[in-house]
PALOLO-810616 format. One record per residue: x, y, z of N, C-alpha, C in turn. Coordinates in nm, 2 decimals, always signed. Layout:
// PALOLO-810616
+--------+---------+--------+---------+----------+--------+--------+---------+--------+
! n_east ! n_north !   n_up ! ca_east ! ca_north !  ca_up ! c_east ! c_north !   c_up !
+--------+---------+--------+---------+----------+--------+--------+---------+--------+
!      X !       Y !      Z !       X !        Y !      Z !      X !       Y !      Z !
...
+--------+---------+--------+---------+----------+--------+--------+---------+--------+
// end
This chain:
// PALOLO-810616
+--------+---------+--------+---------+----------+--------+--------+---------+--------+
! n_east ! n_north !   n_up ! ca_east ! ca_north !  ca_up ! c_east ! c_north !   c_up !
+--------+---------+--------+---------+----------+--------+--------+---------+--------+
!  +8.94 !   +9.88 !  +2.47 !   +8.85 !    +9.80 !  +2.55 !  +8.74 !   +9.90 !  +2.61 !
!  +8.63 !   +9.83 !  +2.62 !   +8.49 !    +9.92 !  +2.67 !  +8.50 !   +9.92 !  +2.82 !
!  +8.48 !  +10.00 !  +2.87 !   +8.49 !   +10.01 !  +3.03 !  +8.31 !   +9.95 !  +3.05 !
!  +8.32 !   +9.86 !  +3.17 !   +8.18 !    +9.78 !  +3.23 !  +8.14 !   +9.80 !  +3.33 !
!  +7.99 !   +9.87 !  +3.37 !   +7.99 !    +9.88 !  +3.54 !  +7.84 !   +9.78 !  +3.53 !
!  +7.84 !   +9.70 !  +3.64 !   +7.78 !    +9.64 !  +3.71 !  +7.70 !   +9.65 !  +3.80 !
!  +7.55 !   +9.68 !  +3.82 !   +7.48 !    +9.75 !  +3.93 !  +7.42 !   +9.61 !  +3.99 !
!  +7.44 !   +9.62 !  +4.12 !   +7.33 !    +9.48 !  +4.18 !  +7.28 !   +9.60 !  +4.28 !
!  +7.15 !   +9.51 !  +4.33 !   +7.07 !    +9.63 !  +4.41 !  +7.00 !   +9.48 !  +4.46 !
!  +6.98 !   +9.46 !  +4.62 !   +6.95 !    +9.38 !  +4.71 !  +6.84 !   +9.38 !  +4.75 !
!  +6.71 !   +9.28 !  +4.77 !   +6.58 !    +9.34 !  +4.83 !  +6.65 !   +9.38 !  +4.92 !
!  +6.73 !   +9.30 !  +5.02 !   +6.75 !    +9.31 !  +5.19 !  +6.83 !   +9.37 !  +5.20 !
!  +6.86 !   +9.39 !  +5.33 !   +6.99 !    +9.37 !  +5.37 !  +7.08 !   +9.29 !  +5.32 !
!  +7.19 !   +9.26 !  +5.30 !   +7.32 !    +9.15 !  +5.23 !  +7.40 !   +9.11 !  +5.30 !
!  +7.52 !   +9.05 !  +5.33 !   +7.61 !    +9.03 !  +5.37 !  +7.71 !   +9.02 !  +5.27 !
!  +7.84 !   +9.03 !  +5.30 !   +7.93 !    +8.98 !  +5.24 !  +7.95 !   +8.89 !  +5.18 !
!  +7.93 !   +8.80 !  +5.23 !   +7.92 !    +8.66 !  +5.14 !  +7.80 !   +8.67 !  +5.02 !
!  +7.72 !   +8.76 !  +5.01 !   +7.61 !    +8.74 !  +4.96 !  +7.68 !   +8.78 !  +4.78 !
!  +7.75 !   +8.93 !  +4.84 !   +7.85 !    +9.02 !  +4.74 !  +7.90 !   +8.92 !  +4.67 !
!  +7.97 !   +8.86 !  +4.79 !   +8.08 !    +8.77 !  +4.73 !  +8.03 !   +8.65 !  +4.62 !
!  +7.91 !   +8.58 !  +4.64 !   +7.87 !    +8.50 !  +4.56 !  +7.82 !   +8.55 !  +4.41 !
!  +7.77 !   +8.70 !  +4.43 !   +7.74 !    +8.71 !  +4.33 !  +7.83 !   +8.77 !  +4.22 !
!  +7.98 !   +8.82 !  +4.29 !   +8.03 !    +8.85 !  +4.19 !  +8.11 !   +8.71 !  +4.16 !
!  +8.13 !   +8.63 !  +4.21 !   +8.21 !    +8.47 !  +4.14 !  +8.07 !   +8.43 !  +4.06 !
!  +7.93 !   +8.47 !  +4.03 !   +7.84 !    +8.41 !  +3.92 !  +7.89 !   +8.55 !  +3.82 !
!  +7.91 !   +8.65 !  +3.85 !   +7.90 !    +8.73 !  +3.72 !  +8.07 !   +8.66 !  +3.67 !
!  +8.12 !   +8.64 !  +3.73 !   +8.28 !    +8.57 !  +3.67 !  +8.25 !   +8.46 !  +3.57 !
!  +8.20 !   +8.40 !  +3.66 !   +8.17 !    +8.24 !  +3.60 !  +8.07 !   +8.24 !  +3.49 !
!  +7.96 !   +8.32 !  +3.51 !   +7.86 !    +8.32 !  +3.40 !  +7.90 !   +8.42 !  +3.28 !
!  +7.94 !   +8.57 !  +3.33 !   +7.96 !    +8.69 !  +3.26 !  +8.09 !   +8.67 !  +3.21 !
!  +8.19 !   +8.61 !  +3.29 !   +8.33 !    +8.64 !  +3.25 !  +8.38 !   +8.78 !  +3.30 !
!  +8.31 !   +8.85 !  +3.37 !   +8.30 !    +9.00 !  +3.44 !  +8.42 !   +8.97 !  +3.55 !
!  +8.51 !   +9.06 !  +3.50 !   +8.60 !    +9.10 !  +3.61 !  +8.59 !   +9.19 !  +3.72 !
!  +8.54 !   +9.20 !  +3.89 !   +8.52 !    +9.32 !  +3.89 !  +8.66 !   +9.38 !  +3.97 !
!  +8.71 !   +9.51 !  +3.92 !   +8.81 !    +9.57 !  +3.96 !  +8.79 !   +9.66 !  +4.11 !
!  +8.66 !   +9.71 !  +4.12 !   +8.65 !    +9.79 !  +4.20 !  +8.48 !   +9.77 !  +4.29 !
!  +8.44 !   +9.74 !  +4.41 !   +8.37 !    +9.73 !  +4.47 !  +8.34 !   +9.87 !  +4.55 !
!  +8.18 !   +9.91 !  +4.46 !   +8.12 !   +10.02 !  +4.55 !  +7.98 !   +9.96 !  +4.60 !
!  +8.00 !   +9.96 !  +4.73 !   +7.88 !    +9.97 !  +4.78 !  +7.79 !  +10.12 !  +4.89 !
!  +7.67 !  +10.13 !  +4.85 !   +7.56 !   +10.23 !  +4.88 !  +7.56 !  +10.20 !  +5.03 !
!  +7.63 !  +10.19 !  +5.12 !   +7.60 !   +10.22 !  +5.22 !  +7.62 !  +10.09 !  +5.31 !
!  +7.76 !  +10.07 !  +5.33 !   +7.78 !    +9.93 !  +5.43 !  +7.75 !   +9.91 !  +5.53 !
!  +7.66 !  +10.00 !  +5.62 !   +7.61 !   +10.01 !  +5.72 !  +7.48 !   +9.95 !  +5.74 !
!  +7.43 !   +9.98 !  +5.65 !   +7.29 !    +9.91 !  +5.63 !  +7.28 !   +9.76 !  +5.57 !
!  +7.42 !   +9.68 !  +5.58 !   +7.46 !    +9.54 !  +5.55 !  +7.43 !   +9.46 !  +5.70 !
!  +7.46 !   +9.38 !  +5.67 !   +7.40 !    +9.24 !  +5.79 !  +7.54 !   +9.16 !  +5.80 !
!  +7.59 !   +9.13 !  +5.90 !   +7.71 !    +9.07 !  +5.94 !  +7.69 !   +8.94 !  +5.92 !
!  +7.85 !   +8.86 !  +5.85 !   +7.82 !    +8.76 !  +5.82 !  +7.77 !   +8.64 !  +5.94 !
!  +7.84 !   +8.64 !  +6.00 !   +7.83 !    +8.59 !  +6.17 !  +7.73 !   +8.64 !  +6.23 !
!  +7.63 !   +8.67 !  +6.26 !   +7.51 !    +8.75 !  +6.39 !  +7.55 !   +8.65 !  +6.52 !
!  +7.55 !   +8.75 !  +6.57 !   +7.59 !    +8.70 !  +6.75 !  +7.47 !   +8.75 !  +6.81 !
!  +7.42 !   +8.66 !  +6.91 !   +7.29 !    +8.74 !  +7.01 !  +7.27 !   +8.86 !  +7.06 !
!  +7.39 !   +8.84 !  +7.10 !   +7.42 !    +9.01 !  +7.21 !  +7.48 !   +9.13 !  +7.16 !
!  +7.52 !   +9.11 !  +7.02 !   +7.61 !    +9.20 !  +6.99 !  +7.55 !   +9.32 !  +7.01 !
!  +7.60 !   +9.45 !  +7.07 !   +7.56 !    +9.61 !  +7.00 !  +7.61 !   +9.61 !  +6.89 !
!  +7.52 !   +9.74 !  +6.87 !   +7.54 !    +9.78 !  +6.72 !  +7.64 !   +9.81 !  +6.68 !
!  +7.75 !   +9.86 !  +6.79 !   +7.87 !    +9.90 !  +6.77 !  +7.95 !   +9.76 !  +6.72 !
!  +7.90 !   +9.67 !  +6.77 !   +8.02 !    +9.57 !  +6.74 !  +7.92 !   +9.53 !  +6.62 !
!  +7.80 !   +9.53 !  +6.55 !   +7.78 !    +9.46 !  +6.46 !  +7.83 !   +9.56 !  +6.33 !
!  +7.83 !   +9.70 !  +6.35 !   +7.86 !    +9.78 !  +6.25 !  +8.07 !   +9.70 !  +6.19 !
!  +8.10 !   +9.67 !  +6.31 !   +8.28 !    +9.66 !  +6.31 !  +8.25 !   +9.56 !  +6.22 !
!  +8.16 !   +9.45 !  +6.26 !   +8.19 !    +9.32 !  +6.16 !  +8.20 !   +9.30 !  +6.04 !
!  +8.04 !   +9.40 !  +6.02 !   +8.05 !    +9.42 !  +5.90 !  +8.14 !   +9.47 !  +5.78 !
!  +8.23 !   +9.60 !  +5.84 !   +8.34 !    +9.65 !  +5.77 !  +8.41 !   +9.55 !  +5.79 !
!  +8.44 !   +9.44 !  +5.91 !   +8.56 !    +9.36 !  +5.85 !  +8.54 !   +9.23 !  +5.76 !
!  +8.40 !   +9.19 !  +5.76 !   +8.37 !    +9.11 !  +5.66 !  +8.37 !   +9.16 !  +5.48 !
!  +8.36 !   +9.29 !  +5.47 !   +8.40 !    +9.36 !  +5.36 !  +8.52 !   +9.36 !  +5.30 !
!  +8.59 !   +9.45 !  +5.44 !   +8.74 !    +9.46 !  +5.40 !  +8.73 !   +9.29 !  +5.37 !
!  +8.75 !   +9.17 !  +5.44 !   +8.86 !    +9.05 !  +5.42 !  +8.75 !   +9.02 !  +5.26 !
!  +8.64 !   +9.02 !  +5.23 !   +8.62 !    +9.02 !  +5.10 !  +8.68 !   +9.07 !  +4.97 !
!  +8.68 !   +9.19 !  +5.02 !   +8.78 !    +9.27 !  +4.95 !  +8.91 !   +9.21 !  +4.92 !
!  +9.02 !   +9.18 !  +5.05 !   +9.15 !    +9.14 !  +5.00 !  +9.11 !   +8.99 !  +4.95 !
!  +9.01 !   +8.89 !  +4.98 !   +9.01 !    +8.78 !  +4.91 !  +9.01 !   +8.82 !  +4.77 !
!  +8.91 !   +8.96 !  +4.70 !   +8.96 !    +8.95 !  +4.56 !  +9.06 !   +9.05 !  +4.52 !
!  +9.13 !   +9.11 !  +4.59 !   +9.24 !    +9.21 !  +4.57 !  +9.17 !   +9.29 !  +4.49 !
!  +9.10 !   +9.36 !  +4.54 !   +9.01 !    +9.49 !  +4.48 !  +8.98 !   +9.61 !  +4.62 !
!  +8.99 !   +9.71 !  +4.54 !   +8.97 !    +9.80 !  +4.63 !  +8.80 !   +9.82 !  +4.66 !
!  +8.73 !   +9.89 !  +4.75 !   +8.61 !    +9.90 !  +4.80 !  +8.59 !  +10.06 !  +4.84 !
!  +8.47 !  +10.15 !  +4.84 !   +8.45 !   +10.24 !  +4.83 !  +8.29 !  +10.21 !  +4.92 !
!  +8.28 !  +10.29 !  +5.01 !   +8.12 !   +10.28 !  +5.07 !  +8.13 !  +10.43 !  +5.16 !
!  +7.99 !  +10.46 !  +5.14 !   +7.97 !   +10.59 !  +5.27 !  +7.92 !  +10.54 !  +5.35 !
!  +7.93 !  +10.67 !  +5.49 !   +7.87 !   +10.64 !  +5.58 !  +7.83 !  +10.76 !  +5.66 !
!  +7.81 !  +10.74 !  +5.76 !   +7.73 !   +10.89 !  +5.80 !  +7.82 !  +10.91 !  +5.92 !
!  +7.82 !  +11.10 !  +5.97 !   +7.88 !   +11.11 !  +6.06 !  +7.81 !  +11.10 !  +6.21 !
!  +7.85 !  +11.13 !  +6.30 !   +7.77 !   +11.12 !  +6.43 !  +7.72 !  +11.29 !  +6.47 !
!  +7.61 !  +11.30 !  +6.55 !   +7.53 !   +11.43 !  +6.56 !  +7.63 !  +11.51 !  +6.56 !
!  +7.74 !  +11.53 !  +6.69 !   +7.87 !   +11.66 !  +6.70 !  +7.89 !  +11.67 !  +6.59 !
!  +7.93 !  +11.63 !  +6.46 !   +7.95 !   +11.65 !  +6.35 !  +7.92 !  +11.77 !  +6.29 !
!  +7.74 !  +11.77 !  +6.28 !   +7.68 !   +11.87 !  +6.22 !  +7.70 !  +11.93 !  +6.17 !
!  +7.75 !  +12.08 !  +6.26 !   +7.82 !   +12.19 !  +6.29 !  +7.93 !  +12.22 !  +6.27 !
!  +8.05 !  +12.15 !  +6.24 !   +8.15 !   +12.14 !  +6.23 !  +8.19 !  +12.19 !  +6.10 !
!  +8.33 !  +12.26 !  +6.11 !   +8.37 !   +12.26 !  +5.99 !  +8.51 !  +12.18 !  +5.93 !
!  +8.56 !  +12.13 !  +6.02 !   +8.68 !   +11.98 !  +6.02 !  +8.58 !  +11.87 !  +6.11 !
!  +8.63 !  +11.75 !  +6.01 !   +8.60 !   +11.65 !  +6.06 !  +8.71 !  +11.57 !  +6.08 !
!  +8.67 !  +11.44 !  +6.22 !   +8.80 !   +11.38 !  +6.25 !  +8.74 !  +11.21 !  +6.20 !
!  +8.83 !  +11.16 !  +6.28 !   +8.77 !   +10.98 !  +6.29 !  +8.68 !  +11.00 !  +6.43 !
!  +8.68 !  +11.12 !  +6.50 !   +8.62 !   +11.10 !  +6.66 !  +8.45 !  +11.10 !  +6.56 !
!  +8.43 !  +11.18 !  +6.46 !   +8.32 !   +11.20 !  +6.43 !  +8.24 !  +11.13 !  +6.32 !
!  +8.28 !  +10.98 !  +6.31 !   +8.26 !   +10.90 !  +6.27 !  +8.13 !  +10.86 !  +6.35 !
!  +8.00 !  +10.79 !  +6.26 !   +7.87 !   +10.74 !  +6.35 !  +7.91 !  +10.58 !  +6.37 !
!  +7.84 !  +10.58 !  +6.49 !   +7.79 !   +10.46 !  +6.51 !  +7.93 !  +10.34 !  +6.52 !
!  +8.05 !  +10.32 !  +6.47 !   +8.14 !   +10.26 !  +6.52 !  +8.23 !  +10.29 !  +6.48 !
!  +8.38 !  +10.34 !  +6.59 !   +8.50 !   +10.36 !  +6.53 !  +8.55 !  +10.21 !  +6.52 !
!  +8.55 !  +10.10 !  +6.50 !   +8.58 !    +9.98 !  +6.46 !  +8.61 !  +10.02 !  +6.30 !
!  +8.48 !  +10.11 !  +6.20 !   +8.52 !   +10.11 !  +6.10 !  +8.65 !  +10.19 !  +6.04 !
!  +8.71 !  +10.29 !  +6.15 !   +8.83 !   +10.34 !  +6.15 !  +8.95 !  +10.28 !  +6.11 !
!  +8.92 !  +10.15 !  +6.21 !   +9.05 !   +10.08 !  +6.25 !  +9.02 !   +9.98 !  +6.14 !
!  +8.94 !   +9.93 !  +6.08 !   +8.93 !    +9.89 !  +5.97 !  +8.98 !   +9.91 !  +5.83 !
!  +8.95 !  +10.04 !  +5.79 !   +8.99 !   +10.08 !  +5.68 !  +9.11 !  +10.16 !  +5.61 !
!  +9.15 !  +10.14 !  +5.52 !   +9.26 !   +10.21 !  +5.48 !  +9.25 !  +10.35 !  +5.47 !
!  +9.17 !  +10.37 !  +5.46 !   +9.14 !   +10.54 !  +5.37 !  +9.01 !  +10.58 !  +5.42 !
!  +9.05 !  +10.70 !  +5.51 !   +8.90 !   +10.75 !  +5.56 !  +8.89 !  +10.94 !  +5.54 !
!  +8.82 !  +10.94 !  +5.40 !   +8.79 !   +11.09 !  +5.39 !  +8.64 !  +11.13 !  +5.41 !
!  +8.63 !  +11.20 !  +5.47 !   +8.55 !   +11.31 !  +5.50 !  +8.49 !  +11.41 !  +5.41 !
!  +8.35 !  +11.40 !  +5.36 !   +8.29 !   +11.53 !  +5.28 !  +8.26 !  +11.61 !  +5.33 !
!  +8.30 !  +11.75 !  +5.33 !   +8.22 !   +11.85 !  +5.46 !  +8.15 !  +11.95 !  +5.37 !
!  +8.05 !  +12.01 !  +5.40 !   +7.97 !   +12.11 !  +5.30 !  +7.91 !  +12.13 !  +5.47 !
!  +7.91 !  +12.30 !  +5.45 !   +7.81 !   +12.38 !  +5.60 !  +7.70 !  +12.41 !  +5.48 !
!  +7.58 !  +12.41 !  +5.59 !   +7.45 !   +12.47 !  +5.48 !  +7.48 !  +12.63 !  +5.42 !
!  +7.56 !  +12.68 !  +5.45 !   +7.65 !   +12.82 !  +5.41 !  +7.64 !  +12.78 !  +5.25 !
!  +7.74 !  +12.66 !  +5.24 !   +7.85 !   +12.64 !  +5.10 !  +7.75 !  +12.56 !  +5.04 !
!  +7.66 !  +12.50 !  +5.11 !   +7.55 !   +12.45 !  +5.00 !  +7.48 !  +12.55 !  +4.95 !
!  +7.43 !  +12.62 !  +4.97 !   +7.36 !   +12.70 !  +4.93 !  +7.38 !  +12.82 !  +4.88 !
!  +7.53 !  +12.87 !  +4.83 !   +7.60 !   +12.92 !  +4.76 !  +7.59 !  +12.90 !  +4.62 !
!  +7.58 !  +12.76 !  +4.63 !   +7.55 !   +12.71 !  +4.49 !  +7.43 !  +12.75 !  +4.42 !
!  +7.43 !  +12.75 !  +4.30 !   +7.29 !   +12.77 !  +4.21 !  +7.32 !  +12.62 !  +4.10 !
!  +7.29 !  +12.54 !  +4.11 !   +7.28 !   +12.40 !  +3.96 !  +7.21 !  +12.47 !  +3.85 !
!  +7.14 !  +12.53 !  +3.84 !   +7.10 !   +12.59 !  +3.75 !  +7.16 !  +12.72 !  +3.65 !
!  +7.21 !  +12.79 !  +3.74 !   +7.35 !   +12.89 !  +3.66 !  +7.48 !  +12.81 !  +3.69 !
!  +7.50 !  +12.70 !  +3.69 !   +7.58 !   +12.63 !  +3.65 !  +7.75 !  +12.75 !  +3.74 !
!  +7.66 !  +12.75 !  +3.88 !   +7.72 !   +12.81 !  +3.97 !  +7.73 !  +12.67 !  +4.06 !
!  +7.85 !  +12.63 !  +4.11 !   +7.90 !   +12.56 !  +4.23 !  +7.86 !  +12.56 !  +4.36 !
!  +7.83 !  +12.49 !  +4.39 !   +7.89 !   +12.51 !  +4.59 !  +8.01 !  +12.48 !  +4.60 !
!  +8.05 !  +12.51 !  +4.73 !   +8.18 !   +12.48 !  +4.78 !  +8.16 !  +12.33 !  +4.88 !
!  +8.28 !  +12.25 !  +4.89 !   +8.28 !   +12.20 !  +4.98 !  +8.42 !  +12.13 !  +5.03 !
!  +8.43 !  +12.08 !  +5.13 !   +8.62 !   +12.03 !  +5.16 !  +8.58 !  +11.87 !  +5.20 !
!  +8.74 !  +11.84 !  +5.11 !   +8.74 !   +11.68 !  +5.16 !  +8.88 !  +11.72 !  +5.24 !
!  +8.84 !  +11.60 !  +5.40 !   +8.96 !   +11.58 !  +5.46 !  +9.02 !  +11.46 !  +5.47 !
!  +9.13 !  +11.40 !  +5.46 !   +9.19 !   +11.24 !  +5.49 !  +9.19 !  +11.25 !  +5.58 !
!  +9.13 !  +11.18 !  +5.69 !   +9.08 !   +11.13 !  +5.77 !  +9.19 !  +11.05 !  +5.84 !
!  +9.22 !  +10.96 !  +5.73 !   +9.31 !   +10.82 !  +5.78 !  +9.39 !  +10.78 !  +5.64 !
!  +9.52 !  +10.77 !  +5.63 !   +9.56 !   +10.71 !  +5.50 !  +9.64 !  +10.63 !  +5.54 !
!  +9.66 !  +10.47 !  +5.57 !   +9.72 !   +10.38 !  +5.61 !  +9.86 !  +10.35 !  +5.55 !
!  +9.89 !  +10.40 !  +5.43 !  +10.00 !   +10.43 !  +5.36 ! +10.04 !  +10.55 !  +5.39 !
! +10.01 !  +10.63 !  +5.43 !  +10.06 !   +10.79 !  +5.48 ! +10.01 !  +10.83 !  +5.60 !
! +10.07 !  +10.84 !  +5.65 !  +10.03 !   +10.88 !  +5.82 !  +9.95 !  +11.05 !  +5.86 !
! +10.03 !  +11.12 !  +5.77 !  +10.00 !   +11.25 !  +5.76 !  +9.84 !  +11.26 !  +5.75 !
!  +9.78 !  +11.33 !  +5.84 !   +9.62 !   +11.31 !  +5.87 !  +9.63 !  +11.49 !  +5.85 !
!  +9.48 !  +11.46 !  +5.84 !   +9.39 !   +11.61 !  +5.80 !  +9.44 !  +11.69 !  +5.71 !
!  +9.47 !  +11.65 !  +5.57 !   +9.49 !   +11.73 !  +5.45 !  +9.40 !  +11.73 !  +5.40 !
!  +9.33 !  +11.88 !  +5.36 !   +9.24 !   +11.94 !  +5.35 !  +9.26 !  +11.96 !  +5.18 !
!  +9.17 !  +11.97 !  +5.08 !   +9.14 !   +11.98 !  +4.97 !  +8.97 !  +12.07 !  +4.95 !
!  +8.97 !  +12.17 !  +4.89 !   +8.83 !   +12.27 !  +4.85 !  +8.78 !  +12.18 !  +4.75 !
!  +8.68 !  +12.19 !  +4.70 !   +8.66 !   +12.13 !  +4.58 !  +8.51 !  +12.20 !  +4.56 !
!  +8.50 !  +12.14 !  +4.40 !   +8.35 !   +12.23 !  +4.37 !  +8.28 !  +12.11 !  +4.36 !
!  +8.19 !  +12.11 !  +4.49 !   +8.06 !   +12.01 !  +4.53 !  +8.01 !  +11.91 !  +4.43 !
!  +7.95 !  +11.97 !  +4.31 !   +7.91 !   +11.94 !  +4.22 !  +7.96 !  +11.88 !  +4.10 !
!  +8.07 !  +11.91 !  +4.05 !   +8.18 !   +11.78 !  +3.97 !  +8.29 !  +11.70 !  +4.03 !
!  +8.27 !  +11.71 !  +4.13 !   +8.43 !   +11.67 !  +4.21 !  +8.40 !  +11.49 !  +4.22 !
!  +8.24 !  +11.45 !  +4.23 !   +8.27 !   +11.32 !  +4.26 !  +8.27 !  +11.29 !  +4.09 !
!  +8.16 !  +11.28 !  +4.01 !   +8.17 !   +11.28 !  +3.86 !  +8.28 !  +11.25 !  +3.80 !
!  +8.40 !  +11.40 !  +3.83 !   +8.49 !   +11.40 !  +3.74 !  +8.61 !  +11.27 !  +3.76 !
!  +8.60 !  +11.24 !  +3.92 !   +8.66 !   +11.15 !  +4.00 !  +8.65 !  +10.98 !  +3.96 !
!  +8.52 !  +11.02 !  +3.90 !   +8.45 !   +10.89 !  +3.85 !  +8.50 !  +10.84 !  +3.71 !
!  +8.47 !  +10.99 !  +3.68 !   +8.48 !   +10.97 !  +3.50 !  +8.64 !  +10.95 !  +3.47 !
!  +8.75 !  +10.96 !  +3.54 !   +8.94 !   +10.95 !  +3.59 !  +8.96 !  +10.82 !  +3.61 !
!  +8.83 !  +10.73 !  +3.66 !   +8.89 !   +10.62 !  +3.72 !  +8.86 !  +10.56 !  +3.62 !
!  +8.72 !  +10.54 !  +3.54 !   +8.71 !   +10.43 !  +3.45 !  +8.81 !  +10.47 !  +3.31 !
!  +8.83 !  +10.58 !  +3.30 !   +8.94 !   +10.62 !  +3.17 !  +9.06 !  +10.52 !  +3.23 !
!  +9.12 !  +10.53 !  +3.37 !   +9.23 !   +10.46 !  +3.40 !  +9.21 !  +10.29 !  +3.36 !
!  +9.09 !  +10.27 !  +3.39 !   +9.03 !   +10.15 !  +3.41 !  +9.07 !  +10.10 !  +3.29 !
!  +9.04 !  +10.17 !  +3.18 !   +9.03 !   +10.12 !  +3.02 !  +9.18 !  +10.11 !  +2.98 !
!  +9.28 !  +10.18 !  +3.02 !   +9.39 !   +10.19 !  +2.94 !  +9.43 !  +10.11 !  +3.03 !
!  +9.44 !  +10.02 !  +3.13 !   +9.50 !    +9.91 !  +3.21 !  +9.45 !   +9.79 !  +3.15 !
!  +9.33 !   +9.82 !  +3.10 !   +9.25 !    +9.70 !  +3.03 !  +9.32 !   +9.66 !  +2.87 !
!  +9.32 !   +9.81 !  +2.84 !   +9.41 !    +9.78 !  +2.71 !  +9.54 !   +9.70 !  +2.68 !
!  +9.61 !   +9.71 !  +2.82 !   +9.76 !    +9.67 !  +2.78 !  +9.77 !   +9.55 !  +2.89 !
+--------+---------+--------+---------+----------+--------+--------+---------+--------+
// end
């Protein structure tokens, strides 16, 4: 079986429901199963509900939880970044304290890792001598495993790729059988 990825790209802002409609037309129309939900940046989404007064803090939370319950409506996992808050910067461990803009999305999510690169380890790298940077992912949060801040090096530059290119191989041999 051929592995399928699916790009939608929004004029606006979106909401969840919006996600949600369009992947029940690529079903209904395509026949498209989707297994895995990545979105470019959930922060920049629009809550399904808008309330008058909300802060941003509470509108950022809604959002991740109108995701997540999207999500378990199709029993699919979700993948989105987000940015950290200024203390961050500088840092060479990151926590959930250094999460931007709402720890709601904390308490939200299953799985919260951290990409850290200091301008040091970026710039270590050469892409052109096919020289690496350095950089560390931390688990943040693993809601199945409690054990926090396991640290992993990785080389900047193939680590999301290869990660990518692992999942749709998996993808295909689940499809197969």
């Amino acid at each position: 079986a051929q592995s399928k990825i699916k790009f939608k790209k929004f004029k606006k802002p979106c909401t969840a429901e919006d996600i949600l409609a369009d992947i029940r037309l690529m079903e209904t129309r395509d026949g498209f199963r989707t297994d895995m939900l990545v979105i470019d940046y959930a922060d920049k989404m629009k809550p399904v509900l808008v309330r008058k007064n909300d802060s941003n803090y509470d509108t950022i939370g809604d959002i991740y939880q109108d995701t997540f319950d999207l999500c378990q409506e199709l029993v699919i996992p979700c993948w989105t970044a987000s940015q950290s808050n200024r203390a961050a910067l500088n840092k060479e461990k990151l926590d959930l304290d250094d999460l931007g803009d709402s720890f709601k999305k904390a308490h939200i999510a299953d799985v919260v890792i951290f990409f850290c690169q200091s301008l040091i380890e970026y710039q270590m790298g050469i892409p052109e001598k096919n020289i690496p940077s350095q950089a560390r992912l931390f688990v943040g949060k693993n809601r199945d495993n409690p054990a926090r801040q396991q640290e992993l090096l990785i080389d900047a530059y193939y680590a999301i790729s290869t990660w990518l290119e692992k999942y749709v191989r998996d993808l295909e041999r689940r499809m197969a059988t």
